[in-house]
FILOVEX-680077 format. One line per 4 residues: number of its first residue (from 1); their letters; for each residue x, y, z of N, C-alpha, C. Coordinates in Angstrom, 3 decimals, padded with zeros to 6 digits. Each point is the difference from the previous one (the first is absolute). Example, Ala and Ser with C-alpha at 12.3 -4.5 7.8 and 13.67 -1.06 7.14 Angstrom:
! FILOVEX-680077
1> AS> 013.190 -005.690 007.800 -000.890 001.190 000.000 000.900 001.200 000.000; -000.350 001.050 -000.720 000.820 001.190 000.060 -000.770 001.090 000.730 $
! end
This chain:
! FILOVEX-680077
1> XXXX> -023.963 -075.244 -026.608 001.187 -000.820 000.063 000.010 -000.774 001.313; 000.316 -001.215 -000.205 -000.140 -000.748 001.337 001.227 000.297 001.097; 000.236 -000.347 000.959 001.092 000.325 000.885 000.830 -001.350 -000.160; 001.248 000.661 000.276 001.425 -001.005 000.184 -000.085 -000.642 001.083 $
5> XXXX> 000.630 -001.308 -000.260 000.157 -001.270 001.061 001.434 -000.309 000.243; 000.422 000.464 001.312 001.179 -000.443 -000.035 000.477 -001.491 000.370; 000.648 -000.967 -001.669 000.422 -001.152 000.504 001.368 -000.554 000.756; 001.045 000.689 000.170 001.103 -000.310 000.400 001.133 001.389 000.670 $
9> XXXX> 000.481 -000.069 000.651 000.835 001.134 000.634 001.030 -000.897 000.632; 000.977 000.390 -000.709 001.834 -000.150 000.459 000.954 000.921 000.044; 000.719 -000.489 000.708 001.525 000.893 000.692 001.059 -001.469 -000.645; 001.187 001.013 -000.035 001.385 -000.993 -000.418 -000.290 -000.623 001.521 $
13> XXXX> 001.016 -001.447 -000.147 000.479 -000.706 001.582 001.355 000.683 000.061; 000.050 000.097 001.430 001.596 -000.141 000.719 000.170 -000.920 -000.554; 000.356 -001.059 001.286 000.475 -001.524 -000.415 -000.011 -000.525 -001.188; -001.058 -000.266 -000.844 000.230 -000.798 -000.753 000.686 000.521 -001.493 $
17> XXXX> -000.142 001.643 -000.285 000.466 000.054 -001.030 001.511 000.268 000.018; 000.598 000.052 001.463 001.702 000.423 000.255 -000.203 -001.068 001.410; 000.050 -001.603 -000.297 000.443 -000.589 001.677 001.251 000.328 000.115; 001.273 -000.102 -000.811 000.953 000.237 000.799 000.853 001.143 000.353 $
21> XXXX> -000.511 001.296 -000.798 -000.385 001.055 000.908 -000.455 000.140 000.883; -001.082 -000.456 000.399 -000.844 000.489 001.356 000.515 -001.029 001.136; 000.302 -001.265 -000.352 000.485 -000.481 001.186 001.684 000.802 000.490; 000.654 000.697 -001.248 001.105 000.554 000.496 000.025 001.360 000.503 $
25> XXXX> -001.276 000.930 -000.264 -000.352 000.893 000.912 -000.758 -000.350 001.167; -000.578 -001.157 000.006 -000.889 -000.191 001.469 001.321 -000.364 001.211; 001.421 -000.636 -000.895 001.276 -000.595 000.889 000.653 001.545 000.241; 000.111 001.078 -000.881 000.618 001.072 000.556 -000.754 000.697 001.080 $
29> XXXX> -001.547 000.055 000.013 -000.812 000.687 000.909 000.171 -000.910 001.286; 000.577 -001.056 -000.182 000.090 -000.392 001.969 001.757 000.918 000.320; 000.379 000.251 -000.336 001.168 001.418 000.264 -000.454 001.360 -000.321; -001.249 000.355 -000.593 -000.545 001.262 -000.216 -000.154 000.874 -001.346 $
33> XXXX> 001.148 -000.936 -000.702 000.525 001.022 -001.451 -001.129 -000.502 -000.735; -000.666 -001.158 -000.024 -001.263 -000.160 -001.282 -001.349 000.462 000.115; -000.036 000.564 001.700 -001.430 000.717 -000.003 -000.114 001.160 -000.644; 000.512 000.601 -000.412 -000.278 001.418 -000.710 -000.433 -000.203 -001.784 $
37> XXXX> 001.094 -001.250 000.068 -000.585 -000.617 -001.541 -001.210 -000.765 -000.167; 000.071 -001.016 001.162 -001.606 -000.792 000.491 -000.962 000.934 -000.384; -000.440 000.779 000.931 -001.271 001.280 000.000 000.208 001.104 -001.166; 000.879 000.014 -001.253 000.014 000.497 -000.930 -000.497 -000.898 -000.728 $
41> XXXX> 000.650 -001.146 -000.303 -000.726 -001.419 -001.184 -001.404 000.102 000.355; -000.848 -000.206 001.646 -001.127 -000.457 -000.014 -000.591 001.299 -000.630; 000.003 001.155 000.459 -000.736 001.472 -000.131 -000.582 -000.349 -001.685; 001.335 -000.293 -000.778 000.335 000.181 -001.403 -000.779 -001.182 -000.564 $
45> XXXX> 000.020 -001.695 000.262 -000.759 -000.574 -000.187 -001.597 000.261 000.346; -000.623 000.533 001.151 -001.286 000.641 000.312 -000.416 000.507 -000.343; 000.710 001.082 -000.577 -000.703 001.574 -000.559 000.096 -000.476 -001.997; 000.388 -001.269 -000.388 -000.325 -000.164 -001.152 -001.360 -001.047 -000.641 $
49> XXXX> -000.966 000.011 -000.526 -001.469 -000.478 000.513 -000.097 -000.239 -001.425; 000.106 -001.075 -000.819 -000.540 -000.136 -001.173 -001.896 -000.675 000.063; -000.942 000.699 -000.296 -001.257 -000.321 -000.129 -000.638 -000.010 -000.789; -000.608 -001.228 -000.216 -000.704 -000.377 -001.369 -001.613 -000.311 000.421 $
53> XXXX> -000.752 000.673 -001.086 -000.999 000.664 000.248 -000.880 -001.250 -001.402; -001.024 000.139 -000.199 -000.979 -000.740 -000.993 000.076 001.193 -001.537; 000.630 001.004 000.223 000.144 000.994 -000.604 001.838 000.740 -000.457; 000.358 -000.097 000.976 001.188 000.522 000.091 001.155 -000.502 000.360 $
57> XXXX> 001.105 000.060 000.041 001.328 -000.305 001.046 000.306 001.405 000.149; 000.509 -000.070 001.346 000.563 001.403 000.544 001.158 -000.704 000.999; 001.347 001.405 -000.679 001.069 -000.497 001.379 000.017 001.101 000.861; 000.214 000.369 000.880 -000.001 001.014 000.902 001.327 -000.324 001.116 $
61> XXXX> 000.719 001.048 -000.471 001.101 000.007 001.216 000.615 001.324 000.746; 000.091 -000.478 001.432 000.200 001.402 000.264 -000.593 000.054 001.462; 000.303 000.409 000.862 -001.306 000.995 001.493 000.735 001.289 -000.558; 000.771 000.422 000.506 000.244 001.662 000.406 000.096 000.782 -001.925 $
65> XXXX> 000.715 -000.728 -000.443 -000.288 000.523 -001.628 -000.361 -001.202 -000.828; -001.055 000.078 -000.581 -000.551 -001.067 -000.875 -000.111 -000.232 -001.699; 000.061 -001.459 -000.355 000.027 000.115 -001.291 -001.308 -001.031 -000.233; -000.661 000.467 -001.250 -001.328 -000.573 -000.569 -000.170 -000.655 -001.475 $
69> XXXX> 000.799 -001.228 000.150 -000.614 -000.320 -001.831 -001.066 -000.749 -000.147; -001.012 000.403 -000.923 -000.792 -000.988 -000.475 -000.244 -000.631 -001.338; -000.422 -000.992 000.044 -000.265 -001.000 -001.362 -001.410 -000.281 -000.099; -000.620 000.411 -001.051 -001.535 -000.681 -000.388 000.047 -001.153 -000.401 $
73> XXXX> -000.710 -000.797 000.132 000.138 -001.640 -000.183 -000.205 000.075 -001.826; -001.177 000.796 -000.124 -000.161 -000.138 -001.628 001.130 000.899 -001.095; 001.137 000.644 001.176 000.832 000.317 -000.616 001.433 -000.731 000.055; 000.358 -001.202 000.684 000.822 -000.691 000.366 000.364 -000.849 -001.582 $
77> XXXX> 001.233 000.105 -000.222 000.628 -000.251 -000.866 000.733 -001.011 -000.187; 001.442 000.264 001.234 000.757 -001.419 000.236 -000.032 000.175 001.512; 000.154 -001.418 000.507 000.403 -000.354 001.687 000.698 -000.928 -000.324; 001.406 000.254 000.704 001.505 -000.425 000.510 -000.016 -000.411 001.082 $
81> XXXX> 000.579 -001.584 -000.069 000.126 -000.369 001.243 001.357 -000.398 -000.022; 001.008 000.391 000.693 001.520 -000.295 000.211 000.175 -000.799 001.063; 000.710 -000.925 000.516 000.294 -001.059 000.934 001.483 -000.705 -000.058; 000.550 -000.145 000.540 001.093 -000.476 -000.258 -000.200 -001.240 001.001 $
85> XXXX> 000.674 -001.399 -000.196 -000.082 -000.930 000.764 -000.457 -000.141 001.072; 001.108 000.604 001.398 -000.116 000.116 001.161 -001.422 001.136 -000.130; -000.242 000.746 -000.749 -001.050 000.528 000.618 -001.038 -000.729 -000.218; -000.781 -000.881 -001.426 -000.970 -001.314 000.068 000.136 -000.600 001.470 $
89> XXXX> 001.083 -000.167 000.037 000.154 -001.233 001.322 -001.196 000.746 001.621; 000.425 001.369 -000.141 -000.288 001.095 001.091 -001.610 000.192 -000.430; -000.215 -000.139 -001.449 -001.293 000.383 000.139 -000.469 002.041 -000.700; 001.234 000.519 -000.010 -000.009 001.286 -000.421 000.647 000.244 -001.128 $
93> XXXX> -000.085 001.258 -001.226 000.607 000.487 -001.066 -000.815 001.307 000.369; 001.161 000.502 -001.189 -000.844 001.656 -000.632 -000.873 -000.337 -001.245; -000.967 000.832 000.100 -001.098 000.323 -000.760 -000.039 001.147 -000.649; -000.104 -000.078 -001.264 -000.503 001.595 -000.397 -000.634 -000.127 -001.400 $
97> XXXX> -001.023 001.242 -000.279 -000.863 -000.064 -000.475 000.282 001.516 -000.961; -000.661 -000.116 -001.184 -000.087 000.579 -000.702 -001.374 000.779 -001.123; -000.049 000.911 -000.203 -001.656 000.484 -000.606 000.661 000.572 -001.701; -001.295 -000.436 -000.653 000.301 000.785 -001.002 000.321 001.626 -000.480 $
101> XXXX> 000.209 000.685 001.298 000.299 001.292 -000.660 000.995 000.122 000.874; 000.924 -000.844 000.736 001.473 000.243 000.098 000.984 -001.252 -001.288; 001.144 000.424 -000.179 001.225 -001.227 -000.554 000.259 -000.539 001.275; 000.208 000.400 000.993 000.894 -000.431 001.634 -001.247 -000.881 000.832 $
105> XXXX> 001.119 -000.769 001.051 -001.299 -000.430 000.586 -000.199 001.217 001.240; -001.329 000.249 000.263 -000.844 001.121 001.030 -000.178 -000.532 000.974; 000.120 -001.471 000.097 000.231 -000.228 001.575 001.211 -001.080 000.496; 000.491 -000.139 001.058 001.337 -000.840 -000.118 000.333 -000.030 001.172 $
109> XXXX> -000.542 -001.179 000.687 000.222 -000.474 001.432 000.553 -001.615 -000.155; 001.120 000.529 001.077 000.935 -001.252 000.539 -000.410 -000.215 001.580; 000.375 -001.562 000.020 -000.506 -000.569 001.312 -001.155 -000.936 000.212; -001.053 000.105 -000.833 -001.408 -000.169 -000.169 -000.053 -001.495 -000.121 $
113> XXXX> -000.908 -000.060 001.138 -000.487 -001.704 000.377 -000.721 -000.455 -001.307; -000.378 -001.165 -000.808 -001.247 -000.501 -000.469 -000.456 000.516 -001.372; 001.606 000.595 -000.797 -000.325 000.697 -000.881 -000.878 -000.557 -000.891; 000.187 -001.283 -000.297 -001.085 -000.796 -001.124 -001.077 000.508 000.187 $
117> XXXX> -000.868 -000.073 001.811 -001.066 000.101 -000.062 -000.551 001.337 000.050; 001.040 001.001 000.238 -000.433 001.354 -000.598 -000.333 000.141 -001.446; 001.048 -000.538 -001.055 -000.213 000.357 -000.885 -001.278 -001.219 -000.738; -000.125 -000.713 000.897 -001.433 -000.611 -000.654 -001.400 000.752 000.171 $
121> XXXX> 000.018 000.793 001.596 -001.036 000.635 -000.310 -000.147 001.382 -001.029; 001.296 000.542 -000.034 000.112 001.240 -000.852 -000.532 -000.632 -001.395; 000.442 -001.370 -000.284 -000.494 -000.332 -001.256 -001.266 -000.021 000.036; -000.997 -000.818 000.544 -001.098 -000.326 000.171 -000.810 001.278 000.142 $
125> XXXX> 000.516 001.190 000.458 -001.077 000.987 000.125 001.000 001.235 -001.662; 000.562 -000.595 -000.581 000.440 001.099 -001.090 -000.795 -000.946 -000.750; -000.412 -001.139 -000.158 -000.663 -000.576 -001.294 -001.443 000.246 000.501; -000.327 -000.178 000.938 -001.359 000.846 000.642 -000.647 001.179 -000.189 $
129> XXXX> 001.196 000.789 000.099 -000.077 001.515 000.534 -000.023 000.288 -002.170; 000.662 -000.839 -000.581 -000.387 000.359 -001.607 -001.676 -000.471 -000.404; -000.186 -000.742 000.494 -001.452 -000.242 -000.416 -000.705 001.076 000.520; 000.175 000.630 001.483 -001.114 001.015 000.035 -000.217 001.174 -000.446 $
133> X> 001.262 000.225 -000.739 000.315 001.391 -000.547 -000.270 000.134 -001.304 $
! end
């Protein structure tokens, strides 16, 4: 079996998927009350890692307790891309993805830069990833 290539690795944005949240916690943290929320949002945006592989998507979230879903490309079913106006404008939506041996979607991240071009490569390697199998 050949080895996996990893093509893409993302985290949700601060900014762009909540600007006027974050500019109204970045205005409470010059009085002190939004840093505790600041360094909770970033931790929480960081520690969530959606990675797409020539083989796989995997979300992984978590440092101190962690969560692990994965998707086989030749098992990928449906991919959801949600956006609402202002978020096109920003550049971010939620994504989520689905395999044939769940009804639900198994993965489901909000925030996510460039969703088109995620889900173009997920396409490109699930119609791939069916020919080699």
């Amino acid at each position: 079996m050949s080895s996996e290539t990893c093509l893409l690795v993302a985290s949700p944005s601060m900014f762009r998927s909540r600007p006027f949240s974050f500019i109204l916690v970045c205005a409470l943290s010059l009085v002190g009350i939004g840093i505790p929320i600041l360094v909770i949002w970033f931790f929480r945006c960081r520690s969530t890692e959606l990675t797409v592989t020539d083989l796989r998507t995997r979300l992984h979230r978590g440092w101190l307790s962690r969560s692990i879903t994965e998707v086989w490309h030749r098992d990928v079913r449906n991919v959801q891309i949600e956006q609402t106006f202002f978020q096109r404008l920003c550049g971010v939506g939620r994504m989520g993805i689905s395999s044939a041996a769940q009804s639900s979607i198994e993965i489901d991240v909000a925030g996510l830069r460039n969703c088109d071009k995620i889900k173009q490569i997920i396409d490109k390697n699930r119609i791939s990833g069916k020919r080699a199998a």
